[in-house]
PDB file of N, CA, C and O in Angstrom, chain B, residues numbered from 101:
ATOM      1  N   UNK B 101      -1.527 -19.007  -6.484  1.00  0.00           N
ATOM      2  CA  UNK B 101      -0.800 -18.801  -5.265  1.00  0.00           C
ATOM      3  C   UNK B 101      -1.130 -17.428  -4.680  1.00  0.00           C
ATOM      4  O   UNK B 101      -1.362 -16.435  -5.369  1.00  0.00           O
ATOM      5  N   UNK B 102      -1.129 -17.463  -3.340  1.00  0.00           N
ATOM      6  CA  UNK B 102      -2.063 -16.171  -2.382  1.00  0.00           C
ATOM      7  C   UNK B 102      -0.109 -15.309  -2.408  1.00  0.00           C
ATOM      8  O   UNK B 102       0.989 -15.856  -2.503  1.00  0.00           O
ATOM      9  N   UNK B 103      -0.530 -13.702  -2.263  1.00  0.00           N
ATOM     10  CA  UNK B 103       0.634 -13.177  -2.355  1.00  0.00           C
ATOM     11  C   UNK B 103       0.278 -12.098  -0.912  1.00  0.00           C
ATOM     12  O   UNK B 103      -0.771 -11.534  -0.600  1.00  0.00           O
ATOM     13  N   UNK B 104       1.228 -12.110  -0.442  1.00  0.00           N
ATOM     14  CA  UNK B 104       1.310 -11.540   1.208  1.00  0.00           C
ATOM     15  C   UNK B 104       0.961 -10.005   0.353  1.00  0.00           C
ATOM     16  O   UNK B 104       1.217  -9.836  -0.839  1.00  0.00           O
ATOM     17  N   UNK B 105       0.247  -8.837   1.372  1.00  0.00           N
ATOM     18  CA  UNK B 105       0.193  -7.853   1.025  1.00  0.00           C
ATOM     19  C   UNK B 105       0.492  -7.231   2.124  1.00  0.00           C
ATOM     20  O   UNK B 105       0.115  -7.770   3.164  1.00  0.00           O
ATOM     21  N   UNK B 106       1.216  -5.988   2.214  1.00  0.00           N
ATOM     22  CA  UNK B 106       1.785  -5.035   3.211  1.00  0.00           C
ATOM     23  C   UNK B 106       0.686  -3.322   2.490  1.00  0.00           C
ATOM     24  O   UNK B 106       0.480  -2.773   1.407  1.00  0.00           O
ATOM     25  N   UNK B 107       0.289  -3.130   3.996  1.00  0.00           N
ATOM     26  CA  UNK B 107      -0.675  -1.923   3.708  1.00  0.00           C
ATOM     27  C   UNK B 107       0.241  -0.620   5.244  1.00  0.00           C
ATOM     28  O   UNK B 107       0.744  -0.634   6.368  1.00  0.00           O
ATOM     29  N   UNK B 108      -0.165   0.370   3.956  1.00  0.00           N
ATOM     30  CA  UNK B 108       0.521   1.253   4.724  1.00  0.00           C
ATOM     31  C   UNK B 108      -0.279   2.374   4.949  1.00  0.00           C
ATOM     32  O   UNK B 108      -0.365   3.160   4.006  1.00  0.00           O
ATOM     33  N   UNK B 109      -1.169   2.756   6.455  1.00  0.00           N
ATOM     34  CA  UNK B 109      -2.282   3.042   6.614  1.00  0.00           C
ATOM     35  C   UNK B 109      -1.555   4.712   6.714  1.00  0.00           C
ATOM     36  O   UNK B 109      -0.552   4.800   7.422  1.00  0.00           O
ATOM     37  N   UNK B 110      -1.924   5.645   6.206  1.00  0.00           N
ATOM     38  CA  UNK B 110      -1.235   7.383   6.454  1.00  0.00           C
ATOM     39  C   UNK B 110      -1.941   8.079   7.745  1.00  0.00           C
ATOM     40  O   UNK B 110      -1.533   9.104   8.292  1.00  0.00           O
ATOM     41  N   UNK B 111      -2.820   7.492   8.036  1.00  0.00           N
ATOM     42  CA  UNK B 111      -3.887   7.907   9.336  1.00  0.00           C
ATOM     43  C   UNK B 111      -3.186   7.322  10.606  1.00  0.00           C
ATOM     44  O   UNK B 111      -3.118   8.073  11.580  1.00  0.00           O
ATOM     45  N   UNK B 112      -2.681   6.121  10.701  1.00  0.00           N
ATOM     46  CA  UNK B 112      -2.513   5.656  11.739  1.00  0.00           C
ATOM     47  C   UNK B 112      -1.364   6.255  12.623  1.00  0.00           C
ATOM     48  O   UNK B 112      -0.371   6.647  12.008  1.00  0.00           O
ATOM     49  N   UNK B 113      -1.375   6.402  14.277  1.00  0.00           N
ATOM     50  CA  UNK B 113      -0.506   6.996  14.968  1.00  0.00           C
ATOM     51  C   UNK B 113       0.849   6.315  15.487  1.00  0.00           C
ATOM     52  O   UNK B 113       1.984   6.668  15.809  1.00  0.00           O
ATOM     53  N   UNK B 114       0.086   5.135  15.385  1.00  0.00           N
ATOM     54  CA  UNK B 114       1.153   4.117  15.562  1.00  0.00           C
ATOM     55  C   UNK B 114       1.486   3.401  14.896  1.00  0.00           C
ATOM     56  O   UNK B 114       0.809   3.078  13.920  1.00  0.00           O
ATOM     57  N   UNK B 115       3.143   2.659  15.278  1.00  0.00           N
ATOM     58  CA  UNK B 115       3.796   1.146  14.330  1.00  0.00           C
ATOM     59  C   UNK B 115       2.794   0.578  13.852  1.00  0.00           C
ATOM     60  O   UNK B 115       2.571   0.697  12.648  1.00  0.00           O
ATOM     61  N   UNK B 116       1.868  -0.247  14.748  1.00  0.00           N
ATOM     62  CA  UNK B 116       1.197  -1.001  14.340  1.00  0.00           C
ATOM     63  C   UNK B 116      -0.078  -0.916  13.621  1.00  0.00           C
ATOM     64  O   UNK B 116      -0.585  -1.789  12.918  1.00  0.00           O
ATOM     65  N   UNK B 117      -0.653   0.582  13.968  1.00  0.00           N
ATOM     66  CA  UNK B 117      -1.483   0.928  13.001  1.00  0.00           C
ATOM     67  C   UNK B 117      -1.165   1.317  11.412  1.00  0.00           C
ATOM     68  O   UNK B 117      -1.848   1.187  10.396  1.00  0.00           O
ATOM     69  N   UNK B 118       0.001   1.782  11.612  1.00  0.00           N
ATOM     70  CA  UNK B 118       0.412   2.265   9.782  1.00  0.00           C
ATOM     71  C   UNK B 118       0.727   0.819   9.521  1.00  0.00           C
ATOM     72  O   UNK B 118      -0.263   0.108   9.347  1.00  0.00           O
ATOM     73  N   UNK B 119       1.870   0.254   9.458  1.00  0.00           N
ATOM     74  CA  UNK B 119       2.041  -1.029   8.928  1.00  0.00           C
ATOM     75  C   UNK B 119       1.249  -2.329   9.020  1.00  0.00           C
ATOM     76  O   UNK B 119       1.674  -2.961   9.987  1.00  0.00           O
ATOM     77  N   UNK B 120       0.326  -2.939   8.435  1.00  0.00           N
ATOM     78  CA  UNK B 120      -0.187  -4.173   8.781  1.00  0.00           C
ATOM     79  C   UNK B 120       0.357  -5.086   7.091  1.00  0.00           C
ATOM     80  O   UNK B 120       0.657  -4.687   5.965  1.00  0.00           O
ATOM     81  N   UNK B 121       0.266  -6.230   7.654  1.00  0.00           N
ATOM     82  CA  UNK B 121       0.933  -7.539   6.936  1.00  0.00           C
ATOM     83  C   UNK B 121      -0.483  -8.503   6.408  1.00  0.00           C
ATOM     84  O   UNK B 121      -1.297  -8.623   7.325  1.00  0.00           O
ATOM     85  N   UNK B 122      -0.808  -9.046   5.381  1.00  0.00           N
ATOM     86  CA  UNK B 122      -1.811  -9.859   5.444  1.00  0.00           C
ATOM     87  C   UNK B 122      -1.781 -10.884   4.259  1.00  0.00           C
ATOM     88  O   UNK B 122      -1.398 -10.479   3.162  1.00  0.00           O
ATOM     89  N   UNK B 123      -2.149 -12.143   4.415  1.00  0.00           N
ATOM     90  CA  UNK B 123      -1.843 -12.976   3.937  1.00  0.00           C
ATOM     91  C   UNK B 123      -1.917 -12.889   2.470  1.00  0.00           C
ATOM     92  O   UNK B 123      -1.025 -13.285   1.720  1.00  0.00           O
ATOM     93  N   UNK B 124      -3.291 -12.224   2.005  1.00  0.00           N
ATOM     94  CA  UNK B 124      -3.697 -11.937   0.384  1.00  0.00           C
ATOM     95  C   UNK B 124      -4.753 -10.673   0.660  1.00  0.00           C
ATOM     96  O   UNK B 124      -5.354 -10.206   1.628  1.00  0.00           O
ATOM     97  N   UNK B 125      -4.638 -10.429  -0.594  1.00  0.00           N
ATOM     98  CA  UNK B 125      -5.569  -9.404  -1.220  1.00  0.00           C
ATOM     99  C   UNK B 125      -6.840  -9.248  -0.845  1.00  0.00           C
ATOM    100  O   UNK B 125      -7.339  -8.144  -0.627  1.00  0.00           O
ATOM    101  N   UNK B 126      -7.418 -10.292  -0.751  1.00  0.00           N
ATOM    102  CA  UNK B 126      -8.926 -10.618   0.078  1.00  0.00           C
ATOM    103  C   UNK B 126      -8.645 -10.447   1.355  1.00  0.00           C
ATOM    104  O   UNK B 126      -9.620 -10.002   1.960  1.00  0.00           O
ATOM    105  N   UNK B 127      -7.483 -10.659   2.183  1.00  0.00           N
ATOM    106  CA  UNK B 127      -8.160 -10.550   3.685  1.00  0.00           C
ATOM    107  C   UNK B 127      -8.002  -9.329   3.599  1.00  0.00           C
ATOM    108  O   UNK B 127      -8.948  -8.753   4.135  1.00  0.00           O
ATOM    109  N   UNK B 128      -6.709  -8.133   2.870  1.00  0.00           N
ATOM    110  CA  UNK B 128      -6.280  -6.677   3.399  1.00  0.00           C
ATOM    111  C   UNK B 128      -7.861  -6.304   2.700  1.00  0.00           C
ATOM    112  O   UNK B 128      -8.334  -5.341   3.303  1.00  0.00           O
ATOM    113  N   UNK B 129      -8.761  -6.793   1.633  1.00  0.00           N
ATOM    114  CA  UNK B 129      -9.801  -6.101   0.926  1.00  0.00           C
ATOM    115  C   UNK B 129     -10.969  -6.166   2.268  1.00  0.00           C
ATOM    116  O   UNK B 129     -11.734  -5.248   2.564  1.00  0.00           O
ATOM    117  N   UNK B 130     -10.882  -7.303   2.858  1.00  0.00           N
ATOM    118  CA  UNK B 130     -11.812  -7.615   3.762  1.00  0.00           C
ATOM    119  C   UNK B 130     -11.604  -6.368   5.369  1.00  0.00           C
ATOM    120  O   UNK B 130     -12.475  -5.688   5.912  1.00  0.00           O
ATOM    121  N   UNK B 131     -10.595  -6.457   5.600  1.00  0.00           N
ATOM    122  CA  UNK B 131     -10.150  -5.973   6.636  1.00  0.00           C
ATOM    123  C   UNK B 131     -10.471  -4.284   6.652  1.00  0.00           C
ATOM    124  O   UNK B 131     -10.881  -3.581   7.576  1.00  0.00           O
ATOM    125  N   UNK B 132     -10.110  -3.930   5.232  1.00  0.00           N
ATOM    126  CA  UNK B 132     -10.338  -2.229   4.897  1.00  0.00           C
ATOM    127  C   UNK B 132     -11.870  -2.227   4.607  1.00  0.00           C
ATOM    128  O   UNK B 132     -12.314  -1.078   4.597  1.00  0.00           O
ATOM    129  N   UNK B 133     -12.611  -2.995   4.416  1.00  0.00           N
ATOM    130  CA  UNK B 133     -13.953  -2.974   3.494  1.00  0.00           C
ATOM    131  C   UNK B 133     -13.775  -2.038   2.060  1.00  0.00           C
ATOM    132  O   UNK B 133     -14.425  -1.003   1.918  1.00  0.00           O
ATOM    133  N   UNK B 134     -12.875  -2.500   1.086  1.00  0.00           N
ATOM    134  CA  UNK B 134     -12.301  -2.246   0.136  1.00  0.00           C
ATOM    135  C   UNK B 134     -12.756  -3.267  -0.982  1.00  0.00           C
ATOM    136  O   UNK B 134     -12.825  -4.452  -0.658  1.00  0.00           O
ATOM    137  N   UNK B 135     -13.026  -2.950  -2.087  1.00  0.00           N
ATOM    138  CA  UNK B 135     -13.596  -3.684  -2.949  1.00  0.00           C
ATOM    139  C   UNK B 135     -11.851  -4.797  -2.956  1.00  0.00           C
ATOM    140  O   UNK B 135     -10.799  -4.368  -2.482  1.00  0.00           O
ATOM    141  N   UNK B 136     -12.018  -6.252  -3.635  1.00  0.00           N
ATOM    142  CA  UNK B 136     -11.064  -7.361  -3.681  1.00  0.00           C
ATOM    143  C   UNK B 136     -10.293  -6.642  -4.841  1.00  0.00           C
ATOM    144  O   UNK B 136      -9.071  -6.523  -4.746  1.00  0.00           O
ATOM    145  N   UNK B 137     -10.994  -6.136  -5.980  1.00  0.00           N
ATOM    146  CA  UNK B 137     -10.647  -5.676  -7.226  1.00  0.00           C
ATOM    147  C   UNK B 137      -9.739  -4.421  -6.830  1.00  0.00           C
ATOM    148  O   UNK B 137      -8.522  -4.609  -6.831  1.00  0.00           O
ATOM    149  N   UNK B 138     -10.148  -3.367  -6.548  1.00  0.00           N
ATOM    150  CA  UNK B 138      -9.417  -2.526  -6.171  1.00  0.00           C
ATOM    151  C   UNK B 138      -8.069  -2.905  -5.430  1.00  0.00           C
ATOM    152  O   UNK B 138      -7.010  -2.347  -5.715  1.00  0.00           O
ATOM    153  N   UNK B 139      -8.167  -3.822  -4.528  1.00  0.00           N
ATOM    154  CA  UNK B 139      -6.807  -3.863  -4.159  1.00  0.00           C
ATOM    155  C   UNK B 139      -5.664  -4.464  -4.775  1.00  0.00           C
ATOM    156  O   UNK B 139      -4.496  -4.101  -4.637  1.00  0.00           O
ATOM    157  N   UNK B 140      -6.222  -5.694  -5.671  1.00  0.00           N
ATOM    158  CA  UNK B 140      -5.587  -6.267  -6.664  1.00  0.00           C
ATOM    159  C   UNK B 140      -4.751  -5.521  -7.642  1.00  0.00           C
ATOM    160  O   UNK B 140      -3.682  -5.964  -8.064  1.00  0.00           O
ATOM    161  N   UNK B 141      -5.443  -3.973  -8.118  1.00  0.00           N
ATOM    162  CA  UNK B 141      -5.326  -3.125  -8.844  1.00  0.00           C
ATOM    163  C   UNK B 141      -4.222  -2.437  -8.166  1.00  0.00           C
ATOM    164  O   UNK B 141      -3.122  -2.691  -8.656  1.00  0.00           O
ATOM    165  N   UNK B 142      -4.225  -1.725  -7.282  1.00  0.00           N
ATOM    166  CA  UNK B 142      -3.450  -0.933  -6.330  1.00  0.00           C
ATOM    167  C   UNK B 142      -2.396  -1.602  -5.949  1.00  0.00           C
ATOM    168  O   UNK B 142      -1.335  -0.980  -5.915  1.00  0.00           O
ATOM    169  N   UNK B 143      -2.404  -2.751  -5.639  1.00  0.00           N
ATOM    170  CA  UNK B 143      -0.923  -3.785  -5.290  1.00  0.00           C
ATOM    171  C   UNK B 143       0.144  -4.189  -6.477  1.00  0.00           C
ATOM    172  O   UNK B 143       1.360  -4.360  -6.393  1.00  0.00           O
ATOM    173  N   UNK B 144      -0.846  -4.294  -7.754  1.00  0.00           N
ATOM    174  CA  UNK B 144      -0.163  -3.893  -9.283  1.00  0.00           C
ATOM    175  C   UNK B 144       0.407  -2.391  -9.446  1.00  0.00           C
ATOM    176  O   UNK B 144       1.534  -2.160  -9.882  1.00  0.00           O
ATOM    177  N   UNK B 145      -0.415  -1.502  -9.084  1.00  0.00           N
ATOM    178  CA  UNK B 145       0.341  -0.321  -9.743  1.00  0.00           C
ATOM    179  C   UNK B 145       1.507   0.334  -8.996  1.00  0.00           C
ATOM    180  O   UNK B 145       1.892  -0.088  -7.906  1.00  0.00           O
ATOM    181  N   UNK B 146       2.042   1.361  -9.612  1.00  0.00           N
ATOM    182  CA  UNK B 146       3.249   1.980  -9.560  1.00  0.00           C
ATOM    183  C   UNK B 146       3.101   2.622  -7.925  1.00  0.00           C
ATOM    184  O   UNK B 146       1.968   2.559  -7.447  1.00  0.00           O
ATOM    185  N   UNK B 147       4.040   3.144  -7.189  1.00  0.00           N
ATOM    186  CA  UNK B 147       4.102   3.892  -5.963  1.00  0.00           C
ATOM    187  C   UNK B 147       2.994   4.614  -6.021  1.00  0.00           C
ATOM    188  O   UNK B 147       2.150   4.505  -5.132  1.00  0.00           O
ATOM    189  N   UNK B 148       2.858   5.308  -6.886  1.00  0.00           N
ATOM    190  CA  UNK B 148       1.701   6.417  -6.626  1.00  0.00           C
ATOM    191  C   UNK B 148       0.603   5.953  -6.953  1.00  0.00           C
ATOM    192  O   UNK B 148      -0.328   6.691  -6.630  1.00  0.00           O
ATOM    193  N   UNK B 149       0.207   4.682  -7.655  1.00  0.00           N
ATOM    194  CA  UNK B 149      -1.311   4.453  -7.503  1.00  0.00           C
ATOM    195  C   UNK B 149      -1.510   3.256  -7.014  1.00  0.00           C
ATOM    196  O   UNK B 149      -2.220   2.321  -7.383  1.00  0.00           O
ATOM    197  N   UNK B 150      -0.661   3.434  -5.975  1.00  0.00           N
ATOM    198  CA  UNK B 150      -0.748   2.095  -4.997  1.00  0.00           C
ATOM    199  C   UNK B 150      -1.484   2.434  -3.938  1.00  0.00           C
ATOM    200  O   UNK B 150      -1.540   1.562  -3.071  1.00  0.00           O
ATOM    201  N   UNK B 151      -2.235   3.708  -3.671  1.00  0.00           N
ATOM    202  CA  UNK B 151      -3.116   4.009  -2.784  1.00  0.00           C
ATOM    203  C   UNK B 151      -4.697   4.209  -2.919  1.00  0.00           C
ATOM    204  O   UNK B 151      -5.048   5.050  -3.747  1.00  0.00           O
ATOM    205  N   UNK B 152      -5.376   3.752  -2.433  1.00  0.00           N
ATOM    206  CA  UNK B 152      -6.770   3.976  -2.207  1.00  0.00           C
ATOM    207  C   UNK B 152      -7.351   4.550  -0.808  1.00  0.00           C
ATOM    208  O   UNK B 152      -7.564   3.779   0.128  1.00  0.00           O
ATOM    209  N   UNK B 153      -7.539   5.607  -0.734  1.00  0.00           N
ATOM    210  CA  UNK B 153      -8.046   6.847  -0.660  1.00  0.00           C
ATOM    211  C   UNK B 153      -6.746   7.265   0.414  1.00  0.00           C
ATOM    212  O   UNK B 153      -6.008   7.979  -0.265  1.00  0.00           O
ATOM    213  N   UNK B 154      -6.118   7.110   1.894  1.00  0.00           N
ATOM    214  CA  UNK B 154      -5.351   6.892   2.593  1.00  0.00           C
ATOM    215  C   UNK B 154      -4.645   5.985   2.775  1.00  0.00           C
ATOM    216  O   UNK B 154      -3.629   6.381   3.347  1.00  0.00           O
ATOM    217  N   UNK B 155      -4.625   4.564   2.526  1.00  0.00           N
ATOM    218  CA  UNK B 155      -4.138   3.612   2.807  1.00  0.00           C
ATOM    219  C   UNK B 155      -3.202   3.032   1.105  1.00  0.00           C
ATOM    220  O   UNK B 155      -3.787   3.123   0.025  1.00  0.00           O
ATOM    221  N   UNK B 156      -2.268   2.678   1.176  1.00  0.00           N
ATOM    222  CA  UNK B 156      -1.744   1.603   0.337  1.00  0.00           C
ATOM    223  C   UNK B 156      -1.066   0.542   0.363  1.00  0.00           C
ATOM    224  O   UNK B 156      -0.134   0.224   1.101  1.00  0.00           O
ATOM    225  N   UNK B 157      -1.865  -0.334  -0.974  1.00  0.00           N
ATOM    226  CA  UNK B 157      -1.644  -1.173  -0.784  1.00  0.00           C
ATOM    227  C   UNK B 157      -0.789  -2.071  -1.671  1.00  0.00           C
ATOM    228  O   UNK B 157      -0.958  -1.847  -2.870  1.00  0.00           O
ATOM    229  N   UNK B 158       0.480  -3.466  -1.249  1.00  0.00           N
ATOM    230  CA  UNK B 158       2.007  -3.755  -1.921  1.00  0.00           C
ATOM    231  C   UNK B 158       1.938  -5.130  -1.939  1.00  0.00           C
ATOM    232  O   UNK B 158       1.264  -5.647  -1.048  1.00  0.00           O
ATOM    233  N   UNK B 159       2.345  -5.669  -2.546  1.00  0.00           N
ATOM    234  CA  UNK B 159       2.445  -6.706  -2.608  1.00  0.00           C
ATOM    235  C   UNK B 159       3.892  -7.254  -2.000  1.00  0.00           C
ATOM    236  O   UNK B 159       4.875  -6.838  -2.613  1.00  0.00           O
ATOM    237  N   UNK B 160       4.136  -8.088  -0.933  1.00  0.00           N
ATOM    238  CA  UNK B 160       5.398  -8.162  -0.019  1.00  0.00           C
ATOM    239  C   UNK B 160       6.190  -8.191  -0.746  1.00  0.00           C
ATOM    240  O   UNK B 160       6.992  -7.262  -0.835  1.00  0.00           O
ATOM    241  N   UNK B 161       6.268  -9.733  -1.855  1.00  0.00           N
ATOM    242  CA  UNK B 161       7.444 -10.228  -3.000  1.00  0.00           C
ATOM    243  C   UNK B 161       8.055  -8.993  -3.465  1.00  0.00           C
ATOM    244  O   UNK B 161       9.267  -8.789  -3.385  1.00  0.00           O
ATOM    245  N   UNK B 162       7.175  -8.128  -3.976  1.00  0.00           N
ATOM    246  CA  UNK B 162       7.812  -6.655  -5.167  1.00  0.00           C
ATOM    247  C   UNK B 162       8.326  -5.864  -4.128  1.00  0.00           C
ATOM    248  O   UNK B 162       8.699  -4.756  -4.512  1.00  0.00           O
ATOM    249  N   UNK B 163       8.476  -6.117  -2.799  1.00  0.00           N
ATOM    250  CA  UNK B 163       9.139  -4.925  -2.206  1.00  0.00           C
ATOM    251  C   UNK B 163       9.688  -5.391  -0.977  1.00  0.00           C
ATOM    252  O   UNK B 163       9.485  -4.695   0.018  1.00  0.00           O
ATOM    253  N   UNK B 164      10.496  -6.681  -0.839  1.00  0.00           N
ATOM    254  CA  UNK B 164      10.489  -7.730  -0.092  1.00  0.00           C
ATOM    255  C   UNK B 164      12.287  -7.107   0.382  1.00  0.00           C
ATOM    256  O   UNK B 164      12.615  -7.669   1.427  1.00  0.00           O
ATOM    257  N   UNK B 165      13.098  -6.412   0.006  1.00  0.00           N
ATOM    258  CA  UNK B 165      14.288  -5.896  -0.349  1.00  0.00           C
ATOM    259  C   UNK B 165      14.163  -4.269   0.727  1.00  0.00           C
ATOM    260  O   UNK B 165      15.026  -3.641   1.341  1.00  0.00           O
ATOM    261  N   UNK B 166      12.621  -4.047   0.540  1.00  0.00           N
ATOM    262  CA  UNK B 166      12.870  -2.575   0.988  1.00  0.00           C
ATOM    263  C   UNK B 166      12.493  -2.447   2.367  1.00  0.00           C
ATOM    264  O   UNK B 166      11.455  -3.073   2.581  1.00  0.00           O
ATOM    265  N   UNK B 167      13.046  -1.745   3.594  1.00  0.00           N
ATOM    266  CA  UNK B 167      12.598  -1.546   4.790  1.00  0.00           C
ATOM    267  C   UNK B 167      11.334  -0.610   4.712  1.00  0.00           C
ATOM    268  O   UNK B 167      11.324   0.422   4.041  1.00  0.00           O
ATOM    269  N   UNK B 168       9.970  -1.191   5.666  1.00  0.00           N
ATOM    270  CA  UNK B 168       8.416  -0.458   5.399  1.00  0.00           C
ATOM    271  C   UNK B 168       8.956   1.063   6.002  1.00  0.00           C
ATOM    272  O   UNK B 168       7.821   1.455   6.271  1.00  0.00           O
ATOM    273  N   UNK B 169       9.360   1.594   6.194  1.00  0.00           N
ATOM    274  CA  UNK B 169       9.970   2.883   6.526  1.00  0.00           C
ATOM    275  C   UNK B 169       9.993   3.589   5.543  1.00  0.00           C
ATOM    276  O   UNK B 169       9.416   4.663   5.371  1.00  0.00           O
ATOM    277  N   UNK B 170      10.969   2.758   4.535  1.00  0.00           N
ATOM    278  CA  UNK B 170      11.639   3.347   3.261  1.00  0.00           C
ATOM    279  C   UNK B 170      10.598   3.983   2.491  1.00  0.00           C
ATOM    280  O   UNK B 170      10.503   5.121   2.031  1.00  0.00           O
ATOM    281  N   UNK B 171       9.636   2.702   2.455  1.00  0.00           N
ATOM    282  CA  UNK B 171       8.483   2.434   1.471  1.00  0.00           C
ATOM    283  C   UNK B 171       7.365   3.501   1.481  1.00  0.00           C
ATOM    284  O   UNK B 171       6.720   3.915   0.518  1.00  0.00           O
ATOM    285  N   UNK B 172       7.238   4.008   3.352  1.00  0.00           N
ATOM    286  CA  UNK B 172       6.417   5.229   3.583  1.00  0.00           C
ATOM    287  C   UNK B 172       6.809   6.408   2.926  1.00  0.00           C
ATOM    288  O   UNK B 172       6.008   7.327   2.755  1.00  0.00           O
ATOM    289  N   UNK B 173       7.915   6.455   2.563  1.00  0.00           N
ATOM    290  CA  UNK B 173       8.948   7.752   2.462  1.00  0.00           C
ATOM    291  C   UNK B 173       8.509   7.633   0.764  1.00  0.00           C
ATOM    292  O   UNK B 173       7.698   8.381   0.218  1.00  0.00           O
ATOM    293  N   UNK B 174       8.758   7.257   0.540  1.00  0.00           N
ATOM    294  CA  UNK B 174       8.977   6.809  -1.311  1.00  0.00           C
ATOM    295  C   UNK B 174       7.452   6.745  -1.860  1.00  0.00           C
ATOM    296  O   UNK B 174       7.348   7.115  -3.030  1.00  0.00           O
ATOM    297  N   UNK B 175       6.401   6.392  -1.305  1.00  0.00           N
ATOM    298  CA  UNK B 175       5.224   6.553  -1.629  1.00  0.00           C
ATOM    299  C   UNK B 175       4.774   7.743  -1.428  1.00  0.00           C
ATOM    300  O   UNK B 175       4.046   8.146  -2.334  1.00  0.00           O
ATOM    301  N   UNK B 176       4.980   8.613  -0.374  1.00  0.00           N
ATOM    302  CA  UNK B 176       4.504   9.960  -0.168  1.00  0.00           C
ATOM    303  C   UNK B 176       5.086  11.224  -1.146  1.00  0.00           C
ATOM    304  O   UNK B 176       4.532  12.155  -1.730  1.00  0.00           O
ATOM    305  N   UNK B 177       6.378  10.805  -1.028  1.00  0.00           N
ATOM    306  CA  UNK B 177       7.029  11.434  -2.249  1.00  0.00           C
ATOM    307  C   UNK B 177       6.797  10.828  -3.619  1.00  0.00           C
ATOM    308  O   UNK B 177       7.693  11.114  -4.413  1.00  0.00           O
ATOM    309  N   UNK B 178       5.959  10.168  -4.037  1.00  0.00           N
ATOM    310  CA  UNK B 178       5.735   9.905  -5.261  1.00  0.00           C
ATOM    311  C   UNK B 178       4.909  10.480  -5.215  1.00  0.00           C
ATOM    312  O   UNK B 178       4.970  11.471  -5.943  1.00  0.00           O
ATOM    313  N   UNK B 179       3.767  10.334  -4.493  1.00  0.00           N
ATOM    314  CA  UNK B 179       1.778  10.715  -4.522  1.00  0.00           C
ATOM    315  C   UNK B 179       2.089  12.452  -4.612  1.00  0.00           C
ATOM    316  O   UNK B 179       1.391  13.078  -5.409  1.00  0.00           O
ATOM    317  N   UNK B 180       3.164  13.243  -3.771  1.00  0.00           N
ATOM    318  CA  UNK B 180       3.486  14.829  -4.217  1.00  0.00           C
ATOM    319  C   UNK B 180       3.843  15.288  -5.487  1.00  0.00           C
ATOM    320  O   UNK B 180       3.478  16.366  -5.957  1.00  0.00           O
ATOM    321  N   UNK B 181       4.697  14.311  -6.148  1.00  0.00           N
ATOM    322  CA  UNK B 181       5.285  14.843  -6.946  1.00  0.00           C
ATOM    323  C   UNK B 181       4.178  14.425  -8.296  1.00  0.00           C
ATOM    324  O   UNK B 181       4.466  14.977  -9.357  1.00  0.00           O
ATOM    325  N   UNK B 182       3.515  13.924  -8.305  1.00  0.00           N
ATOM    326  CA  UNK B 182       2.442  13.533  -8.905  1.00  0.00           C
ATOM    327  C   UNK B 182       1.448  14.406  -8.653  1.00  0.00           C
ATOM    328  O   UNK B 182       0.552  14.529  -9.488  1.00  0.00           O
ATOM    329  N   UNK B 183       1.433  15.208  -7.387  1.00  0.00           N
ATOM    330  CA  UNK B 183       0.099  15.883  -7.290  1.00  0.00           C
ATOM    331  C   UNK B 183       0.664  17.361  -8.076  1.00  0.00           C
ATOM    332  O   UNK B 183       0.345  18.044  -9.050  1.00  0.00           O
ATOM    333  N   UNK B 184       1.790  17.368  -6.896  1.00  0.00           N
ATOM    334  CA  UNK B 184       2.549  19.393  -8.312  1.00  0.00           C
ATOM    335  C   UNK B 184       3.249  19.116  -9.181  1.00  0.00           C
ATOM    336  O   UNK B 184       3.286  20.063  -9.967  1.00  0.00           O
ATOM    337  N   UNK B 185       3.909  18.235  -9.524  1.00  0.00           N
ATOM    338  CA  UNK B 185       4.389  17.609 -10.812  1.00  0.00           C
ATOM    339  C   UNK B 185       3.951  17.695 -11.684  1.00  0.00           C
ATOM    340  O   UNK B 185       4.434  18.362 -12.599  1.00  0.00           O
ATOM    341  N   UNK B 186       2.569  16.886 -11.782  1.00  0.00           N
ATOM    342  CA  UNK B 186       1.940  16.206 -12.648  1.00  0.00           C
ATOM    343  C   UNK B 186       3.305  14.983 -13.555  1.00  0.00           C
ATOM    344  O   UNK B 186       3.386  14.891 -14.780  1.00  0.00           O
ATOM    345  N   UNK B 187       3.875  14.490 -12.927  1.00  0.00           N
ATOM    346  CA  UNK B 187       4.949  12.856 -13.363  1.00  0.00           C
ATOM    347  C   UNK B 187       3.849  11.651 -13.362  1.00  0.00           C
ATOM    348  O   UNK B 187       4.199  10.495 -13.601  1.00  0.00           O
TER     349      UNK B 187
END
């Protein structure tokens, strides 16, 4: 079964550029020119290594509860506290 993926672009200026929606893993892999594997990987892992290089990437189901707002907020503050942390 194909699992919706929500990508949350950090470059983009707009709604519609940060948030995009996509059916599976292959089209968001296709769409970024992102290896399929890598995103598979990144949609598995935790907040903070849910990104590849600017962009990350979620799997809808695992975060289907949270407003994409929230999700910007909570990923950026993970990827910091991970960078001076070291968590």
């Amino acid at each position: 079964m194909k699992k919706k993926v929500i990508t949350i672009d950090y470059y983009g200026t707009t709604r519609e550029e940060v948030f995009k929606t996509f059916e599976s893993a292959k089209d968001a892999s296709e769409y970024y020119k992102v290896s399929y594997d890598s995103v598979k990987k990144a949609c598995k892992s935790s907040l903070v290594g849910c990104r590849i290089k600017h962009i990350a990437f979620l799997y809808e189901e695992d975060y289907k509860d949270v407003v994409v707002d929230e999700l910007y907020l909570n990923i950026q503050v993970a990827f910091l506290e991970e960078k001076v942390f070291g968590k």
